[in-house]
RODO-2510 file (C-alpha; in nm, 4 decimals, decimal comma):
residues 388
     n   res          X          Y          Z
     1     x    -1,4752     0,1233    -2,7765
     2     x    -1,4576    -0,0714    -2,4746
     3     x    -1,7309    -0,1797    -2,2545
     4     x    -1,6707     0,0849    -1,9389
     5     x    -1,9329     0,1183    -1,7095
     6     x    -1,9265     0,4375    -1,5209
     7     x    -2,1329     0,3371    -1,2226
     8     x    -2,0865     0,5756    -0,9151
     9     x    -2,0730     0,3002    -0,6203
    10     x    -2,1137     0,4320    -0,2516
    11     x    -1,8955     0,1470    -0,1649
    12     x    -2,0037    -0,2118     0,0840
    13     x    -1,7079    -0,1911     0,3165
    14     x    -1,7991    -0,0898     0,6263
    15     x    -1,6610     0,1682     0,8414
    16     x    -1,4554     0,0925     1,0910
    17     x    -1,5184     0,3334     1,4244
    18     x    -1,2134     0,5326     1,5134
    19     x    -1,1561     0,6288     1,8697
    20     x    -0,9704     0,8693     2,0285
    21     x    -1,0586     0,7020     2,4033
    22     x    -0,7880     0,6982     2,6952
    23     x    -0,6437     0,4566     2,8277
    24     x    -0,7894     0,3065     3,1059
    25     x    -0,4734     0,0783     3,2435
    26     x    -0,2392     0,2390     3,5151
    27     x     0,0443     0,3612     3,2942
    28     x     0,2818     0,2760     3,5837
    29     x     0,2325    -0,1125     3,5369
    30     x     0,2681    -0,0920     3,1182
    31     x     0,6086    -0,1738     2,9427
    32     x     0,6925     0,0426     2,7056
    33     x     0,6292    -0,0907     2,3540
    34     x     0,9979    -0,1395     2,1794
    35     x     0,8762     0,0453     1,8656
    36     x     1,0537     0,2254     1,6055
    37     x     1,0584     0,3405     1,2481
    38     x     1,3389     0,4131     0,9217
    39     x     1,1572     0,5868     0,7067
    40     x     1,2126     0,8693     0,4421
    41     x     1,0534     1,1743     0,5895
    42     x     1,2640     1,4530     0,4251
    43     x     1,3778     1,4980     0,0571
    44     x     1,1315     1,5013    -0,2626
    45     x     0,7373     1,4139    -0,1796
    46     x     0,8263     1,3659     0,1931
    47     x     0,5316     1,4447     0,2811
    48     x     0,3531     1,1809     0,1249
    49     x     0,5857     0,9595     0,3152
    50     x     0,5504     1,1580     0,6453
    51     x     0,1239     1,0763     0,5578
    52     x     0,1917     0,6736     0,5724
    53     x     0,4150     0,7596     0,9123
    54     x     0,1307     0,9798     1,0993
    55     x    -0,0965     0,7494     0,9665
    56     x     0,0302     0,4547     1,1623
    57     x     0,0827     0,6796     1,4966
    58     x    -0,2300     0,7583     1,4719
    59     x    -0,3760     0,4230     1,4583
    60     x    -0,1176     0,3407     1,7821
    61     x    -0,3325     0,6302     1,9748
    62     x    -0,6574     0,5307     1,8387
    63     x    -0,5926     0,2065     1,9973
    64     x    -0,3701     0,2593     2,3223
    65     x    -0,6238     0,1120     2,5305
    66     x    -0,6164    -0,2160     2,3322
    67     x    -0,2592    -0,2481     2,3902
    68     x    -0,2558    -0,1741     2,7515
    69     x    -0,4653    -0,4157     2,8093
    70     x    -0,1866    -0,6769     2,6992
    71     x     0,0912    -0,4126     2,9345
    72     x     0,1560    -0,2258     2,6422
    73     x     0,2642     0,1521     2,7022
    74     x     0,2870     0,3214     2,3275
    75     x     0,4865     0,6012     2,2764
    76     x     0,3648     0,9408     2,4112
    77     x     0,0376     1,0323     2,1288
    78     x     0,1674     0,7052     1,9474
    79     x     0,4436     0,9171     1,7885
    80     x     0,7386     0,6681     1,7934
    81     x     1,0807     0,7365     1,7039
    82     x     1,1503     0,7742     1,3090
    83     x     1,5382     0,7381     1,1538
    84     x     1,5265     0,9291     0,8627
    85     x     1,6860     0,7406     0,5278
    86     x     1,6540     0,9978     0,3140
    87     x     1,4634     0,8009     0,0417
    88     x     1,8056     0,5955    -0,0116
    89     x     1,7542     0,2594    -0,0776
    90     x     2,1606     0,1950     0,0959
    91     x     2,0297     0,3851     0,3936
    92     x     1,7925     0,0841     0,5234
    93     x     2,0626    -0,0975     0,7056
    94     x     2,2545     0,1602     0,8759
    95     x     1,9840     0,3660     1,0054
    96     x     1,8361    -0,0053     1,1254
    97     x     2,1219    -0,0533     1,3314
    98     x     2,0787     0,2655     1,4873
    99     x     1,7064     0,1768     1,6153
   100     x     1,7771    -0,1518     1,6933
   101     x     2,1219    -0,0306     1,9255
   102     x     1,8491     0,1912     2,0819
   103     x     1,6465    -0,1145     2,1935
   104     x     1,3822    -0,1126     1,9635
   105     x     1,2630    -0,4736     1,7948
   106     x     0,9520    -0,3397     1,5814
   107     x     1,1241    -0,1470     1,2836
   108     x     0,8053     0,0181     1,1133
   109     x     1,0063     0,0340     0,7330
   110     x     0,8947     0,0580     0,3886
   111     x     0,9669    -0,2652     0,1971
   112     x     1,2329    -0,2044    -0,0397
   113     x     1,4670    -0,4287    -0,2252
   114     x     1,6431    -0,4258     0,0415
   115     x     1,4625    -0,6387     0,2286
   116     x     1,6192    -0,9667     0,2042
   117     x     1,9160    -0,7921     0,3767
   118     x     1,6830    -0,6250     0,6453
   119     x     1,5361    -0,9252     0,7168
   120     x     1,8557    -1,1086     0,7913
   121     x     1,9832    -0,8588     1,0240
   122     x     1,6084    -0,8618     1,1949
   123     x     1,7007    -1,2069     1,2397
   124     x     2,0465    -1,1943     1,3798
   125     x     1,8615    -0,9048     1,6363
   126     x     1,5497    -1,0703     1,7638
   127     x     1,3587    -0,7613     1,6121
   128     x     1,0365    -0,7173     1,3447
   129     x     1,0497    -0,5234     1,0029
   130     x     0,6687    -0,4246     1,0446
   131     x     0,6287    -0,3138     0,6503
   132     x     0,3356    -0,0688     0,6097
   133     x     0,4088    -0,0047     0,2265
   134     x     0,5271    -0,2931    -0,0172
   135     x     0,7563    -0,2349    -0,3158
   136     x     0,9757    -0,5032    -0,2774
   137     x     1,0497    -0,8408    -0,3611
   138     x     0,8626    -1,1499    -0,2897
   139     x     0,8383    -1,2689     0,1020
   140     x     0,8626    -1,6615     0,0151
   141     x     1,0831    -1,7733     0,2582
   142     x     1,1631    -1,4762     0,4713
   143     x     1,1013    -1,4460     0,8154
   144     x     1,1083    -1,1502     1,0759
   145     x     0,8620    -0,9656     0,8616
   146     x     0,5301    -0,8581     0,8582
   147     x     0,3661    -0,6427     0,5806
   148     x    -0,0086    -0,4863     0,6780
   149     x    -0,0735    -0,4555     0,3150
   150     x    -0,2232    -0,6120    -0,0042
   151     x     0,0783    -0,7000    -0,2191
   152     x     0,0839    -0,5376    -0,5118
   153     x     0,0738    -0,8728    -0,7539
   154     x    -0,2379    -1,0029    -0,5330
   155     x    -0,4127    -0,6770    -0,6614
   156     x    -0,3316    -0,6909    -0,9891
   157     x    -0,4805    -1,0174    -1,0583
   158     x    -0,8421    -0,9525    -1,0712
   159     x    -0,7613    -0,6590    -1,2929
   160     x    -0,5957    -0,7919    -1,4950
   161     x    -0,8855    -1,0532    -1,5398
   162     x    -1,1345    -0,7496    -1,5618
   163     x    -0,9456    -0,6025    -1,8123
   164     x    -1,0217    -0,9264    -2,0639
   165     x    -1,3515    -1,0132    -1,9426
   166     x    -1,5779    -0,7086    -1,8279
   167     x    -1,4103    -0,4390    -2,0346
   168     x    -1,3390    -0,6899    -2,3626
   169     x    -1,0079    -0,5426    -2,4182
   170     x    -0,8109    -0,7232    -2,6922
   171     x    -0,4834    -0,5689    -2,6646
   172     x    -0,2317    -0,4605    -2,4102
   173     x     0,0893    -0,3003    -2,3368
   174     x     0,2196    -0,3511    -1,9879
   175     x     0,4767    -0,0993    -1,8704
   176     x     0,6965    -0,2213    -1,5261
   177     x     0,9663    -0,1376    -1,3039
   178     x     1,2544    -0,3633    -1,4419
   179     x     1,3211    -0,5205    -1,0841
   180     x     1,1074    -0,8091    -0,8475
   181     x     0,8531    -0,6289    -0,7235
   182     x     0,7335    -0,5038    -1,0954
   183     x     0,7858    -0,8293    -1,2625
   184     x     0,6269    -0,9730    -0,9980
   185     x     0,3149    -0,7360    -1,0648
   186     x     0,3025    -0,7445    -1,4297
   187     x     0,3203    -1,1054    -1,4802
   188     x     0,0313    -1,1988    -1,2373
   189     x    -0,1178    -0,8864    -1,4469
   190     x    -0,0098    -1,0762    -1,7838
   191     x    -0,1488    -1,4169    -1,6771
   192     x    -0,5166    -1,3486    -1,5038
   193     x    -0,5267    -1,1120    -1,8296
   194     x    -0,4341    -1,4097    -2,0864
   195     x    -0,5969    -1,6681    -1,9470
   196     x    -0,8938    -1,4027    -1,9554
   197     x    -0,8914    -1,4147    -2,3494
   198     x    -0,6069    -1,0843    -2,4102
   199     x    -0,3030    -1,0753    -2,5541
   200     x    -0,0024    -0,8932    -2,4396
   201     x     0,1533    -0,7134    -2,7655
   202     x     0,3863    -0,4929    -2,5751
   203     x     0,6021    -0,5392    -2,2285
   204     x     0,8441    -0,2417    -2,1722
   205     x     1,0722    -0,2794    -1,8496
   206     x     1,1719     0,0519    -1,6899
   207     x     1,4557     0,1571    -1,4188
   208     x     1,3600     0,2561    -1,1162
   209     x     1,3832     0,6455    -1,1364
   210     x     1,3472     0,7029    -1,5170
   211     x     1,3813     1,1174    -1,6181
   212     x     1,1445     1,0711    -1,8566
   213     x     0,8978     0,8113    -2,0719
   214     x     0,9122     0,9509    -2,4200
   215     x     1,0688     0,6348    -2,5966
   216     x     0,8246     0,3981    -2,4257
   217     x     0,5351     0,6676    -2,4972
   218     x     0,6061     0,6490    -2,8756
   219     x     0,6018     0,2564    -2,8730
   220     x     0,2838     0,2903    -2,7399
   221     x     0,1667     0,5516    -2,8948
   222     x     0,2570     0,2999    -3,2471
   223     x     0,1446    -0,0275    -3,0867
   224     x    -0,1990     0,1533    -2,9830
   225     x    -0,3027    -0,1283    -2,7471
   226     x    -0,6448    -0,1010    -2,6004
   227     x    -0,5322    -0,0676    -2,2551
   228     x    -0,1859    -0,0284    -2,0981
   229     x    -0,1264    -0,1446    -1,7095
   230     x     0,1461     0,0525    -1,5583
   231     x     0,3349    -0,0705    -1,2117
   232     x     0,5940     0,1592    -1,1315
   233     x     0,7596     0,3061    -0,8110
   234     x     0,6793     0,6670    -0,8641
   235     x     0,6374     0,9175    -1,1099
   236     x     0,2778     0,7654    -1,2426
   237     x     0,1754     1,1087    -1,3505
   238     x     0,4854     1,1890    -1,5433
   239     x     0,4157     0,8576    -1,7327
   240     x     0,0438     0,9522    -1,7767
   241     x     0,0823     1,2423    -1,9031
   242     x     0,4017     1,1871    -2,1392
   243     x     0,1554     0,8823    -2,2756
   244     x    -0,1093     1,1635    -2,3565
   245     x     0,0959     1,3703    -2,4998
   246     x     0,2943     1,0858    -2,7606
   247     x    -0,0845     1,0620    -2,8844
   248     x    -0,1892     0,7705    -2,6702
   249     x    -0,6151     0,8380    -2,5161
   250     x    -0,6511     0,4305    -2,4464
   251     x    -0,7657     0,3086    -2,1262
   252     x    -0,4708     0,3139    -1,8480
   253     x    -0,4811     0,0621    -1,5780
   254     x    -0,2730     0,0297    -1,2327
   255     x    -0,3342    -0,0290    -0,8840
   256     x    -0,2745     0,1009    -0,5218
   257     x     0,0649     0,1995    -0,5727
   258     x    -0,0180     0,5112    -0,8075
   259     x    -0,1425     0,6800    -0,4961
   260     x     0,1702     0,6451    -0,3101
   261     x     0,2911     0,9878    -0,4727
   262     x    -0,0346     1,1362    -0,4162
   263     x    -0,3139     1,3066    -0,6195
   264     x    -0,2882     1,1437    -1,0001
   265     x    -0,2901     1,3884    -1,2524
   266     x    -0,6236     1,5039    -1,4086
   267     x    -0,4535     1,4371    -1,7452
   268     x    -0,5121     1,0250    -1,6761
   269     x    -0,9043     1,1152    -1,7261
   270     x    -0,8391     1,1746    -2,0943
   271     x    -0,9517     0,9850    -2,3568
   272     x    -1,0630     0,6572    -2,2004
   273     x    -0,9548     0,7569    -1,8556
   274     x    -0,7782     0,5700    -1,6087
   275     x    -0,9040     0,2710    -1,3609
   276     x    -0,7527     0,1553    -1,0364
   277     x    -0,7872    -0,1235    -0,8170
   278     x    -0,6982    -0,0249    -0,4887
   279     x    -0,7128    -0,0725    -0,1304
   280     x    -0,8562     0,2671     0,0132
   281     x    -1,1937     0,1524     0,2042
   282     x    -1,5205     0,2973     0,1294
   283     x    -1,6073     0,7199     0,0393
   284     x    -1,7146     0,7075     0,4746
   285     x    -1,3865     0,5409     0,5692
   286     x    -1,2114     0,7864     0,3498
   287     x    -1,3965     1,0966     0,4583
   288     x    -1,3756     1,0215     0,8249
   289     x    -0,9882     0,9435     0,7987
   290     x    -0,8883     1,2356     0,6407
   291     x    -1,1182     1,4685     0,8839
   292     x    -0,9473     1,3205     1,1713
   293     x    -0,6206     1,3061     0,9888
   294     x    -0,6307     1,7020     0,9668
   295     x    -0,7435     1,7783     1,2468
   296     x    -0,4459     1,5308     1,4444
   297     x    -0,1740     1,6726     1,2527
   298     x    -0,2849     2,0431     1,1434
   299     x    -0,1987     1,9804     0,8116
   300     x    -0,3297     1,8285     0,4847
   301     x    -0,3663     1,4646     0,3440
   302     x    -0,0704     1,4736     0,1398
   303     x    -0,2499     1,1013    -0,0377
   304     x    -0,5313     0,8815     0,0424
   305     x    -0,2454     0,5765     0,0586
   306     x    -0,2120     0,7055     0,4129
   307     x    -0,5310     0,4890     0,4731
   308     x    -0,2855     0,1951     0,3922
   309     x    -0,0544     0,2135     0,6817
   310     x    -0,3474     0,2736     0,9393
   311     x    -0,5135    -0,0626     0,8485
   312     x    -0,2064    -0,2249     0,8364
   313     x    -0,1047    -0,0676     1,2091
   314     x    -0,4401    -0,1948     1,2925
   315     x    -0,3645    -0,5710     1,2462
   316     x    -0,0356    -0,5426     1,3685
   317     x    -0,1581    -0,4370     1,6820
   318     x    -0,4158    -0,7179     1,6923
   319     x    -0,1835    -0,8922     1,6920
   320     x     0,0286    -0,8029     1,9851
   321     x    -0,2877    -0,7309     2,1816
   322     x    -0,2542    -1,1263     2,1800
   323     x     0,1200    -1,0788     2,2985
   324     x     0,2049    -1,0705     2,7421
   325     x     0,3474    -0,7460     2,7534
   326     x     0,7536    -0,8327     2,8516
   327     x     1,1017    -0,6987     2,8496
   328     x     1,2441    -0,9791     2,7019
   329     x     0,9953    -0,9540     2,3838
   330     x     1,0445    -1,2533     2,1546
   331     x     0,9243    -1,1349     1,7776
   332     x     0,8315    -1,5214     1,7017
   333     x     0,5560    -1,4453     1,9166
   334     x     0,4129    -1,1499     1,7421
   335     x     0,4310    -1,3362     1,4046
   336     x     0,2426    -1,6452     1,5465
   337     x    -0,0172    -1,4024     1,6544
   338     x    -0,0437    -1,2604     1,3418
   339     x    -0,0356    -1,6193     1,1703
   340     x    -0,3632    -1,6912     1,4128
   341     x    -0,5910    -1,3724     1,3653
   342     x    -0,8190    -1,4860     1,0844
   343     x    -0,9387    -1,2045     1,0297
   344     x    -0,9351    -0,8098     1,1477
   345     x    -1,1805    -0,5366     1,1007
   346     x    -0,9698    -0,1978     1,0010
   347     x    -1,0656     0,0901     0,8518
   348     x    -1,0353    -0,0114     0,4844
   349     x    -1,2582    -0,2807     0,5418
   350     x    -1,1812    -0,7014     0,6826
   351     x    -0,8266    -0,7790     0,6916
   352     x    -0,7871    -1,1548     0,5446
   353     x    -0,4290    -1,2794     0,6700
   354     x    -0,2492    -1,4261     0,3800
   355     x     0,1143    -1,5245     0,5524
   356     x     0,3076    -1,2736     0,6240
   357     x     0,0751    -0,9886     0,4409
   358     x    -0,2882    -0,9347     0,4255
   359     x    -0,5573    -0,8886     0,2002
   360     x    -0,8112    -0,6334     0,2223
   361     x    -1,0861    -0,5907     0,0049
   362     x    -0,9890    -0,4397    -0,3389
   363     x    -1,2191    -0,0838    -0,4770
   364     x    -1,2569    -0,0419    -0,8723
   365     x    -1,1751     0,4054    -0,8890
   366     x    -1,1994     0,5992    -1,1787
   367     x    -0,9993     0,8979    -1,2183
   368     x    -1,2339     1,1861    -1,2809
   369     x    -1,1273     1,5163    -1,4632
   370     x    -1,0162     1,7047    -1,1262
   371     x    -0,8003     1,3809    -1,0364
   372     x    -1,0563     1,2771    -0,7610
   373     x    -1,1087     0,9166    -0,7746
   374     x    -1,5035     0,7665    -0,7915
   375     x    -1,5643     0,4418    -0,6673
   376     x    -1,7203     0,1987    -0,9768
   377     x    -1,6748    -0,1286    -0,9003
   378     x    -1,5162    -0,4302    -0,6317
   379     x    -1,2741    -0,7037    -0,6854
   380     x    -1,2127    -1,0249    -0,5177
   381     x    -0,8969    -1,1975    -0,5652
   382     x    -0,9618    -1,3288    -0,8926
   383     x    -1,2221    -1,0732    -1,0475
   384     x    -1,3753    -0,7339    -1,0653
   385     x    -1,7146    -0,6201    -1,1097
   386     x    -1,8754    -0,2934    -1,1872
   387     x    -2,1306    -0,1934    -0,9895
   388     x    -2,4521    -0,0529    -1,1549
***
C-alpha cells in the first residue's frame, strides 16, 4: 500500500480580487487593442474550448481600466474576434492569416505542434501568438510567443519526485502522447521520479487521438506498476476507465492537462484513486471564478482549466499595461515587458516569469468519487508535499 495522505487542504494561494469596474479613461483618446484569436470553438467538447476563450475576455473586461491607462481600448465587453479552426491542427495557419490580414498582431491560439510554423509567420508579420493553453513542443529558441501557462514538463517534475519520495512508490508505468510535448512531459516525469529512488518498468507511447486503450490497459494491467503517470491530449477518462476495467486499481498520476476536457471521470477514484498536480488556484479562487463565470456568460463551467487562460490573460496584460498605446505596435515590445515583470498576482495565485511562459504555483487534487477534485497537498518546482 502506498503512503497516501488524504489531507483536505483549504489551499495558501491567495485570492486575487476580480473587478468588474469601468473604465475611467475617455474612450475617444484609446487605440484600439489589435487583438484576436484562432481557436476551436465548434466541433466535439467545444465548449470546453469556448470556457478557456470567455475566460480570457473576461479577464480583458475585468481589467479595461488597466489597459486604458497605457491608451488601450479592448474590444467591446473584452469579447475579441475568434477564427474558428475547427480543432484541426492544419487549420492554425490559414485561419492566422485571416486575423492577421484583418490587422490584428496578438493571435490568442492554443499551442499546438504547429507552432514552430506559427511562430515563423508571427515573425514575418510583426504579430504575437499569445498561447493560453500549451500542448506543444518546446519554446527553446522561438520567438513571437508568449504562453501564460505552466508548461506541462515544469509540472510534472515535482510529481514525479513525489511519486518516489512521499508516496514510496517502487514501480511505474508512464503512458504519453508519442509526439514533443508528451515526451517532453514524461521524461522530466521519468527523471525527478528516478533520481527520486523509482524505476520506470513500463513506457507506452500513444498517437494523438487513439479510439481506444485496451492493448496498453492489458500491459498494465500484467506489469501492475504501483503508479502509472498519464500525459495525453484528451480522452483521460477513456484511458481511466479502460485501465479500470483491464483490472488495473493502482494509483494514477497526471497533471493540469486532464482538466482540459473537463470533469474526470468518477471511475479514476477507484482503487487507489487518482492525484493531480495542477495549476487551478485555491477552493476561493475557484469558487469566485466560476460564480462570476456563470453569471458573465449565462451558462455553465464547462472545466475548471478555464481558470488557466484568465491568469495567463492577466500577465499578458501586465504586460502591455507597460506598453505606450500606438498604431504602429511593435510585438518586441510586449515580450520585453513580459521578460521584465518579475512577478504578477492572478487569480491562480503569483505568476513567476520563466521566459517565454510562467509558473504559477502547483495544487496536489485528489479525485473524489463524484469526480470533484479536493485539494491535499502543494508543489514547488522540484517537490510536493501533503498537507496535514
Amino acid at each position: 500500500m502506498l503512503k497516501i495522505q488524504k489531507f483536505i487542504a483549504a489551499g495558501a494561494v491567495a485570492l486575487t480580487a476580480m473587478t468588474t469596474g469601468q473604465i475611467a479613461v475617455a474612450q475617444d483618446n484609446l487605440i484600439d487593442l489589435p487583438i484576436a484569436g484562432t481557436l476551436p470553438v465548434s466541433g466535439p467538447i467545444s465548449d470546453i474550448y469556448l470556457g478557456l476563450v470567455r475566460a480570457s475576455m473576461m479577464a480583458l473586461e475585468d481589467n479595461a481600466d488597466k489597459l486604458a491607462a497605457a491608451g488601450w481600448r479592448i474590444p467591446a465587453n473584452g469579447e475579441y474576434h475568434v477564427e474558428d479552426t475547427l480543432q484541426k491542427v492544419d487549420r492554425g495557419i490559414p485561419t492566422m492569416q485571416l486575423q492577421l490580414g484583418r490587422g490584428a498582431q496578438i493571435i490568442h491560439s492554443l499551442i499546438t505542434p504547429i507552432v514552430i510554423a506559427q511562430a515563423q509567420l508571427a515573425t514575418r508579420s510583426n504579430a504575437l501568438i499569445f498561447g493560453s493553453y500549451m500542448q506543444g513542443p518546446s519554446l527553446d529558441g522561438l520567438d513571437n510567443l508568449l504562453v501564460g501557462m505552466t508548461l506541462a514538463d515544469v509540472e510534472a517534475k515535482p510529481l514525479g519526485n513525489f511519486a518516489a519520495t512521499v508516496l514510496e512508490a517502487k514501480t511505474a508505468a508512464i503512458i504519453f502522447v508519442d509526439d514533443e510535448y508528451g515526451s517532453l512531459t514524461a521524461e522530466s516525469f521519468e527523471k525527478a521520479y528516478t533520481d527520486g529512488g523509482g524505476e520506470v518498468t513500463l513506457k507506452l507511447p500513444i498517437p494523438a487521438n487513439p479510439t481506444d486503450f485496451r492493448n496498453e490497459s492489458v500491459r498494465i494491467s500484467i506489469t501492475d506498476p504501483d503508479i502509472v503517470f498519464i500525459i495525453h491530449r484528451g480522452g483521460y477518462s477513456l484511458a481511466i476507465e479502460t485501465l479500470r476495467d483491464a483490472g488495473y486499481d493502482g494509483l494514477l498520476l497526471s497533471g493540469s492537462a486532464a482538466l482540459v476536457a473537463g470533469r474526470l471521470t468518477p471511475v479514476a477514484a477507484e482503487g487507489e484513486g487518482m492525484i493531480l498536480s495542477t495549476v487551478t488556484g485555491s477552493p476561493e479562487a475557484r469558487k469566485t471564478f466560476r460564480e462570476r463565470y456563470e453569471a458573465r456568460w449565462n451558462t455553465d463551467l464547462p472545466a475548471e482549466s478555464a481558470l488557466i487562460p484568465y491568469a495567463g490573460t492577466e500577465v499578458l496584460i501586465a504586460a502591455l499595461a507597460n506598453v505606450p498605446a500606438t498604431n504602429e505596435l511593435d510585438v518586441e515590445d510586449i515580450e520585453k515587458a513580459w521578460m521584465s515583470l518579475g512577478t504578477v498576482d492572478t487569480l491562480v495565485g503569483t505568476a513567476v516569469i520563466s521566459g517565454r511562459s510562467v509558473v504559477y504555483p502547483i495544487n496536489l487534487e485528489k479525485v473524489e468519487p463524484n469526480g470533484d477534485l479536493v485539494v491535499i497537498g502543494s508543489c514547488d518546482e522540484t517537490s510536493c508535499t501533503a498537507q496535514n
